[in-house]
C-alpha positions in Angstrom: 126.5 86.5 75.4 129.1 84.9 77.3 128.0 82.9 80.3 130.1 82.0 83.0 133.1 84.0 82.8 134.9 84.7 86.2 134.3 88.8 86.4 132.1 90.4 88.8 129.2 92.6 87.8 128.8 95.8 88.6 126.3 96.5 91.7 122.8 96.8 91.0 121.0 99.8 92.9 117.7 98.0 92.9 114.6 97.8 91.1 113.7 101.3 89.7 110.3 100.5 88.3 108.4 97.6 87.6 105.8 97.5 85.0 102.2 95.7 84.6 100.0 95.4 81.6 96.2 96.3 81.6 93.4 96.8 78.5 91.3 99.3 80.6 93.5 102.5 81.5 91.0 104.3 83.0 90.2 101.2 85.3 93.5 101.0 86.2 93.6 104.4 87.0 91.0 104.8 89.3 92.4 101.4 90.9 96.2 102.2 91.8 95.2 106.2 92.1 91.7 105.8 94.5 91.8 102.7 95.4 95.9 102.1 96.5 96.7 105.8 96.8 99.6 106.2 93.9 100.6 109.2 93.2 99.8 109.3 89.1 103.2 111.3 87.8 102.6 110.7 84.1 99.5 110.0 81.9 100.1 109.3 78.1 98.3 107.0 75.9 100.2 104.0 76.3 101.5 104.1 79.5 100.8 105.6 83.2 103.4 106.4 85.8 102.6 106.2 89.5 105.4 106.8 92.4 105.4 103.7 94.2 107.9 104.7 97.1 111.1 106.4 96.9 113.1 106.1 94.1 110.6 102.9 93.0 108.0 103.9 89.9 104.8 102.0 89.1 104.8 101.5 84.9 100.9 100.6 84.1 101.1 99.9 80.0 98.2 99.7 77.9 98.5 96.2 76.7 99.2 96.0 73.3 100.1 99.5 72.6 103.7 98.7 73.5 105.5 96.3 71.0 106.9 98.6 68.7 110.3 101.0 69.7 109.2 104.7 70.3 111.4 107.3 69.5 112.6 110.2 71.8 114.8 113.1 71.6 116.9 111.1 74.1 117.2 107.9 71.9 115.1 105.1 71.6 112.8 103.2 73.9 112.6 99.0 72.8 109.3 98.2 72.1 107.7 95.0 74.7 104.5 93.3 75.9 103.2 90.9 77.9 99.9 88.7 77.2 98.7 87.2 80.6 98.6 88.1 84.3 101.4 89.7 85.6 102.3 89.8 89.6 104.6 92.4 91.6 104.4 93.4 95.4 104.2 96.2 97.4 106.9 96.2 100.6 104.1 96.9 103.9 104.9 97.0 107.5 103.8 94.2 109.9 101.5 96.4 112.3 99.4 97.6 108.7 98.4 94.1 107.9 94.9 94.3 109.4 94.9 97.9 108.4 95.3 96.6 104.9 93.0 93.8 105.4 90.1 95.9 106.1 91.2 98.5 103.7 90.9 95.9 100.6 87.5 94.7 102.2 86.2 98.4 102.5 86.7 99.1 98.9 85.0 95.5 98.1 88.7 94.1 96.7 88.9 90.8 97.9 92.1 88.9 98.9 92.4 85.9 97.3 95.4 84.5 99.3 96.9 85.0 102.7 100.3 83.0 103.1 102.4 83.0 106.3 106.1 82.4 105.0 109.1 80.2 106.8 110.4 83.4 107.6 107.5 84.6 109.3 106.3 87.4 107.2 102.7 87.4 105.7 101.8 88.4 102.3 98.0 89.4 101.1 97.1 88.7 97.5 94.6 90.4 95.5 93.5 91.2 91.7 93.5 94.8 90.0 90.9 95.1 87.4 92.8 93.5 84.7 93.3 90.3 87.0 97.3 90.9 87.5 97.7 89.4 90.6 98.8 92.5 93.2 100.6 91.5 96.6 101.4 93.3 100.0 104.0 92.2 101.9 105.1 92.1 105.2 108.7 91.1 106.3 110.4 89.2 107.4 110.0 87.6 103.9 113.7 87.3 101.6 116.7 87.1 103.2 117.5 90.6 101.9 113.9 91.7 103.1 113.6 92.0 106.8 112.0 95.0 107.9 
């Protein structure tokens, strides 16, 4: 790889999917589908597929089912893995913050963290049943995330 060369990448599009590792599928299941409302558009032994927003997929791996390449009649898919807690965030608007907040507290999920960035946006932190560490976020937060 060569690192610092003077030519411009190509645009990125954005994040397509995102992917988080849990031991208990079924948990995870009934956490992201009942609990968070995700729209389950795959099921398979090793992995789960939920529609997170448009053109934005939630990957849910069964941890250690994942290290080795699987083949496809489209090619091959590069075996990884994670050990640990992963994080990711969900984009939220401002006015659904306390919607949220008593959402999480209805179906006992308790947030862990509430922090009120520079910016002025406010993310909640919580756990999914594998102890990734989940976040809703309200802008403004990023410079590239203000609304």
């Amino acid at each position: 790889m060569r690192i610092g060369l003077k030519v411009k990448p190509p645009k990125v599009g954005g994040i397509l999917e995102t992917a988080v590792y849990v031991d208990d599928m079924e948990a995870a299941h009934t956490f992201y589908s009942n609990v968070l409302g995700l729209e389950r558009m795959v099921a398979g032994d090793r992995l789960f597929a939920y529609n997170a927003g448009p053109a934005q997929t939630l990957l849910v791996f069964h941890r250690g089912h994942t290290g080795e390449d699987v083949a496809t009649p489209g090619g091959v898919v590069p075996g990884h893995d994670t050990a640990g807690h992963g994080h990711f965030a969900f984009h939220i608007s401002t006015d659904e913050l306390q919607a949220w907040r008593e959402y999480l507290k209805h179906h006992d999920v308790s947030v862990i963290s509430e922090v009120v960035w520079p910016a002025g946006g406010t993310s909640l932190y919580f756990k999914d049943p594998d102890g990734n560490i989940l976040e809703l976020a309200a802008p403004p937060l990023w410079p590239n995330f203000l609304s």
